[in-house]
C-alpha positions in Angstrom: -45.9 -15.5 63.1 -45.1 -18.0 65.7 -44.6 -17.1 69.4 -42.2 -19.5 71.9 -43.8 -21.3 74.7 -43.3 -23.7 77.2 -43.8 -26.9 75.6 -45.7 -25.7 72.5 -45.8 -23.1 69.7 -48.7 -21.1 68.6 -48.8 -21.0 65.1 -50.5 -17.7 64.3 -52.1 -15.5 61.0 -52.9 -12.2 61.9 -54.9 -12.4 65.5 -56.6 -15.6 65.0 -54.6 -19.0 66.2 -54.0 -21.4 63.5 -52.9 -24.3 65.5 -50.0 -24.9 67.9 -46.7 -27.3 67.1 -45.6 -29.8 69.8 -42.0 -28.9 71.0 -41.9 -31.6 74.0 -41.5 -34.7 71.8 -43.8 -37.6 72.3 -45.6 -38.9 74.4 -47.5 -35.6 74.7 -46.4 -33.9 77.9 -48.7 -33.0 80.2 -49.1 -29.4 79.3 -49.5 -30.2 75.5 -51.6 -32.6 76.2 -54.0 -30.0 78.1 -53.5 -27.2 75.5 -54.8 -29.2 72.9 -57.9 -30.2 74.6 -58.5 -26.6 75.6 -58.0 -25.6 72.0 -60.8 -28.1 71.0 -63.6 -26.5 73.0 -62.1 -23.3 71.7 -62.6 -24.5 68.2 -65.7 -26.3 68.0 -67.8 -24.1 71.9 -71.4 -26.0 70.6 -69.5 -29.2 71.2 -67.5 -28.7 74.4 -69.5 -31.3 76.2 -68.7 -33.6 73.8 -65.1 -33.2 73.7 -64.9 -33.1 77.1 -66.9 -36.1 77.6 -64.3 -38.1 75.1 -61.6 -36.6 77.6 -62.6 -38.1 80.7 -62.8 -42.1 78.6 -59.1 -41.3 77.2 -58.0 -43.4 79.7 -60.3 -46.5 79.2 -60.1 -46.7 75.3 -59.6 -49.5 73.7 -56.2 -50.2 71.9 -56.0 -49.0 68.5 -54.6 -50.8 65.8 -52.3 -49.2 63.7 -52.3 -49.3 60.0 -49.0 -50.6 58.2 -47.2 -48.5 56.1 -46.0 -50.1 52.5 -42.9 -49.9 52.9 -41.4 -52.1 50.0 -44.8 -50.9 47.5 -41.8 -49.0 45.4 -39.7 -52.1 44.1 -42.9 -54.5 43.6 -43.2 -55.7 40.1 -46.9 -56.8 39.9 -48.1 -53.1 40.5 -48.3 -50.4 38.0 -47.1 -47.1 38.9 -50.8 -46.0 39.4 -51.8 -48.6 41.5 -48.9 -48.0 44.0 -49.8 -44.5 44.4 -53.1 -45.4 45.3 -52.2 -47.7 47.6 -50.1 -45.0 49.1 -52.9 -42.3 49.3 -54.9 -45.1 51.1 -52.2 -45.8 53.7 -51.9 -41.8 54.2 -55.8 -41.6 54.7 -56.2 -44.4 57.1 -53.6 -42.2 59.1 -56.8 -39.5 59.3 -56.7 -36.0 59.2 -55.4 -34.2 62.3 -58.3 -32.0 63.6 -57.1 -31.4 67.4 -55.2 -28.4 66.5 -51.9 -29.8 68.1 -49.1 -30.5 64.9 -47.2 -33.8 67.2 -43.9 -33.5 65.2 -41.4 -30.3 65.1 -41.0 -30.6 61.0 -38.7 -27.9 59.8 -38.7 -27.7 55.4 -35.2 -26.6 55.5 -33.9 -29.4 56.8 -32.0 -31.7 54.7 -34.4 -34.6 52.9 -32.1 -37.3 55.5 -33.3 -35.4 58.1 -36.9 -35.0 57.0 -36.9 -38.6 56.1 -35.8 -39.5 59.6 -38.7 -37.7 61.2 -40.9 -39.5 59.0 -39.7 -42.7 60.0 -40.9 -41.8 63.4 -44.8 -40.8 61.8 -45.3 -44.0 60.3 -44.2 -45.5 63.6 -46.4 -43.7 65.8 -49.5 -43.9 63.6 -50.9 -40.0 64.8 -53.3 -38.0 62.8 -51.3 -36.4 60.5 -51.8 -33.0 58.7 -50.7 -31.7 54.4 -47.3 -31.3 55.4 -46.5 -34.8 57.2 -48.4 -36.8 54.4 -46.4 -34.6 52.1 -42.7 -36.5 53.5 -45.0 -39.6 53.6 -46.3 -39.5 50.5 -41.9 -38.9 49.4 -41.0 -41.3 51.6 -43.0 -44.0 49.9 -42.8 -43.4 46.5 -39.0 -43.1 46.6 -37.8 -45.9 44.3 -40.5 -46.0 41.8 -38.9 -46.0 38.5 -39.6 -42.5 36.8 -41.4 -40.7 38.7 -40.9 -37.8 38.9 -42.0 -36.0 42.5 -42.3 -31.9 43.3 -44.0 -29.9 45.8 -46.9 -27.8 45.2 -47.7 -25.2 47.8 -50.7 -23.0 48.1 -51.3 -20.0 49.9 -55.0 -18.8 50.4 -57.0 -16.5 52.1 -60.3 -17.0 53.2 -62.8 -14.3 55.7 -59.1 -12.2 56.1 -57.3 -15.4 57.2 -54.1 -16.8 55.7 -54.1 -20.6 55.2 -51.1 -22.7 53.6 -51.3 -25.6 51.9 -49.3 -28.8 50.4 -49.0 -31.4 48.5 -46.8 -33.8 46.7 -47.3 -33.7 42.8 -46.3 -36.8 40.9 -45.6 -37.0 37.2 -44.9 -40.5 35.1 -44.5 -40.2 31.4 -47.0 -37.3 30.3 -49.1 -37.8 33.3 -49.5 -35.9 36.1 -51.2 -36.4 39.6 -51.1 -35.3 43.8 -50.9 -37.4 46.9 -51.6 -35.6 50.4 -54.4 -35.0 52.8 -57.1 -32.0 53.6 -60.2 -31.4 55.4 -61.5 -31.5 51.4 -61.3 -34.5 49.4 -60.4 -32.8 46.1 -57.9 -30.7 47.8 -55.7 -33.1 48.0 -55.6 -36.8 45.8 -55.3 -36.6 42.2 -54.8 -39.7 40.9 -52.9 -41.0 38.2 -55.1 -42.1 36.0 -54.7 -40.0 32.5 -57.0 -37.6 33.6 -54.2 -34.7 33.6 -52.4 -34.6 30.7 -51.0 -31.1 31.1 -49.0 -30.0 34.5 -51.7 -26.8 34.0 -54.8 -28.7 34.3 -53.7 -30.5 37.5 -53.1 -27.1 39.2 -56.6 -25.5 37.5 -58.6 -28.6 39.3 -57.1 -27.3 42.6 -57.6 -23.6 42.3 -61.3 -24.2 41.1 -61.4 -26.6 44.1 -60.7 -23.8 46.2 -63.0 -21.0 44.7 -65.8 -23.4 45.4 -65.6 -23.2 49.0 -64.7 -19.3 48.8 -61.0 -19.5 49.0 -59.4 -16.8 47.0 -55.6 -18.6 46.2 -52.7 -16.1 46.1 -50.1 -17.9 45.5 -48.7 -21.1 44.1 -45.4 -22.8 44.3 -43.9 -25.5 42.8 -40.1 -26.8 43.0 -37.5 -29.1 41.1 -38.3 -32.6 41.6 -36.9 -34.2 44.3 -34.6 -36.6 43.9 -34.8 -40.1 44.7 -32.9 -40.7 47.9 -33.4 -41.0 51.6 -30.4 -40.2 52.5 -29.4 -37.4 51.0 -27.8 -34.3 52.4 -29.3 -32.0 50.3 -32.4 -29.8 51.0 -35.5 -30.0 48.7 -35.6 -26.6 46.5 -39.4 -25.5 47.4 -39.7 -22.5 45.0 -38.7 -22.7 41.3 -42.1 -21.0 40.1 -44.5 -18.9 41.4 -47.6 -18.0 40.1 -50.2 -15.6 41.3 -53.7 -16.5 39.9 -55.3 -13.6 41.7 -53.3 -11.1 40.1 -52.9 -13.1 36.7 -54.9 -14.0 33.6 -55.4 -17.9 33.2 -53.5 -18.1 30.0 -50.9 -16.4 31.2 -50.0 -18.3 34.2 -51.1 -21.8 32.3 -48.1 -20.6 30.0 -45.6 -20.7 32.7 -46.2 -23.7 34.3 -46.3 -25.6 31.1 -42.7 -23.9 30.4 -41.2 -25.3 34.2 -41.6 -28.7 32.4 -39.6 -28.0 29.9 -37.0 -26.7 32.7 -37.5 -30.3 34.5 -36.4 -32.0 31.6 -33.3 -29.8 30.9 -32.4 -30.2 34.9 -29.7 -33.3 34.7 -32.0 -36.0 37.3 -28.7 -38.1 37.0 -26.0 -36.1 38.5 -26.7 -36.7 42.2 -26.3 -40.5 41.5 -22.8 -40.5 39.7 -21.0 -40.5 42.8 -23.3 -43.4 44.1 -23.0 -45.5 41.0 -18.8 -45.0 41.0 -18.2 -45.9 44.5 -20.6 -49.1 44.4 -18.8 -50.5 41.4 -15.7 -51.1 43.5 -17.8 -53.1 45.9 -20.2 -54.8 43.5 -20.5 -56.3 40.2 -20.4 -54.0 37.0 -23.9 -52.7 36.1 -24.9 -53.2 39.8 -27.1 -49.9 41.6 -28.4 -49.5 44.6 -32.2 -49.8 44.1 -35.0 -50.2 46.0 -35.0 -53.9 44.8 -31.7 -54.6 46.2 -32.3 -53.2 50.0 -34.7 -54.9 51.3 -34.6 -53.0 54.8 -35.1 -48.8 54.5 -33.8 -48.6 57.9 -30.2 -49.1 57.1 -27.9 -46.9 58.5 -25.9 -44.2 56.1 -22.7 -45.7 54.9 -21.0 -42.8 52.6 -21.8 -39.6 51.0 -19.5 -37.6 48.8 -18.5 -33.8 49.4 -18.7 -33.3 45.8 -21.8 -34.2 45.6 -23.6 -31.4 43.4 -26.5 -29.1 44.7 -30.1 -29.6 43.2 -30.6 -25.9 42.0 -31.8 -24.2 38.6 -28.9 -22.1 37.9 -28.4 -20.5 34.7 -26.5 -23.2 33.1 -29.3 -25.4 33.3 -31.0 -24.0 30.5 -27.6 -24.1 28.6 -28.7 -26.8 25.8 -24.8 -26.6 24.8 -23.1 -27.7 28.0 -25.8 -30.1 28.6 -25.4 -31.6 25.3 -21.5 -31.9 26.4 -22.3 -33.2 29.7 -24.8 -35.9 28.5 -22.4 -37.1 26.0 -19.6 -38.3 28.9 -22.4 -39.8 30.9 -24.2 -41.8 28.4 -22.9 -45.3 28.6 -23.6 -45.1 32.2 -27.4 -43.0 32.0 -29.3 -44.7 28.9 -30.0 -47.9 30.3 -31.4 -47.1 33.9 -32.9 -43.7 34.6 -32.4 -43.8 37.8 -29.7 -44.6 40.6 -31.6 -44.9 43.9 -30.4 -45.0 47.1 -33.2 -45.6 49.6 
């Protein structure tokens, strides 16, 4: 439940305040600014003199510098794939956790992934605290380029002493691998690396559950979505629910047994057709067999310079599963799909 005010947004669940979203822009106005050290000594009453102490030397700090993001991390050659996200998660946690209650950027998920990406442009230029969801489009943002990877949201929804708390973060998969990037208060609530240790898409999302249970969160629901494809300036909105799974309600094996089926779905789910229409229209401009990749733009800043209307949706209809029209589909496109797995436009 969210309730409008002037400048701000209080983010509710049930009668307790979650935190509030800034709705001014930055820099903070005036009244945000003052909500969100009132909400402080509301949060944390044995340490009001404290907090307001650090409010009356805001003025008189020191500047701060700000860490760089990795922009270009995706087309380097010298890195493996695990060594890139890591270098990402460290990026993300030198950002630090947002504890002042106050989210700084209006982030809408049904936004298109352009817009999305746009606003996280602006994060990694203001260098705030940051909270799951903004290292979640930071943690996209970054990775987009890495050859095969595949990225998808996973979303948790728990309850802990009657309160509702929400959760996300952005699972990675490469080969059979699987792993997370994000941010929490908890440490192994949100970076999974890469490293083998999750061979099965089910043991990745048992390591967060029991993560949970052992500070006395009880998870209701989990979510996971197609993965997303790889381009910054795409129109299209990232699909945030393919699979839901209830472990409260559900027996282990049960549950295990679907998510180890939605991999199967993400490998019938044609990854190329959003980059057809990319790859036709740069071949008139640029030499046969040329892509856009994140090798060959240097600068992610670049302004859009053409989308096509035909441009298929990223959605798991029914015919997705059909092995027979894929088969036919596949066929047509495999001079152009077999040699390079993906088609990136970042």
């Amino acid at each position: 439940m969210a309730v409008s005010t002037c400048g701000y947004e209080t983010m509710w669940s049930g009668n307790t305040i979650l935190y509030f979203v800034n709705r001014d822009g930055l820099p903070l106005s005036e009244r945000c600014n003052e909500r969100m050290w009132s909400f402080c000594k509301e949060q944390y009453p044995k340490h009001e003199e404290e907090i307001q102490t650090l409010h009356d030397k805001v003025i008189n700090y020191p500047p701060k510098l700000c860490p760089e993001p990795p922009y270009h991390i995706a087309s380097n050659t010298r890195l493996k794939v695990h060594e890139k996200l890591q270098q990402i998660q460290n990026y993300i946690y030198r950002l630090e956790y947002n504890y002042t209650g106050m989210q700084f950027f209006d982030l809408n998920p049904t936004r298109s992934i352009y817009g999305l990406m746009d606003t996280t442009r602006q994060m990694m230029t203001e260098s705030l605290p940051i909270k799951c969801f903004e290292a979640f489009l930071i943690g996209l943002y970054l990775t987009t380029g890495i050859i095969g990877l595949d990225r998808f949201n996973i979303s948790f929804k728990t309850r802990f002493n009657s309160i509702i708390y929400r959760h996300v973060v952005l699972g990675v998969k490469y080969q059979q691998f699987y792993g997370a990037l994000g941010i929490s208060r908890r440490e192994d609530l949100a970076y999974k690396s890469l490293d083998g240790k999750y061979e099965h898409f089910s043991e990745l999302i048992d390591d967060f559950i029991c993560a949970y249970k052992r500070y006395g969160h009880t998870v209701l629901r989990v979510r996971i979505g197609l993965p997303i494809i790889h381009d910054l300036k795409s129109f299209l909105t990232i699909n945030w629910k393919v699979l839901t799974i209830l472990p409260s309600k559900t027996d282990k094996s049960e549950y295990d047994r679907e998510l180890n089926k939605i991999t199967r779905i993400w490998r019938q789910v044609d990854m190329h057709m959003t980059y057809k229409s990319v790859v036709s229209l740069t071949s008139l401009t640029q030499p046969t067999g040329t892509l856009i990749t994140a090798a060959s733009l240097p600068n992610r800043l670049q302004p859009i310079s053409f989308r096509t209307n035909g441009e298929p949706p990223m959605t798991c209809r029914r015919s997705v599963t059909n092995k027979t029209s894929m088969t036919t589909r596949d066929q047509k496109s495999d001079d152009k799909d077999q040699t390079i797995p993906y088609a990136i436009r970042v």
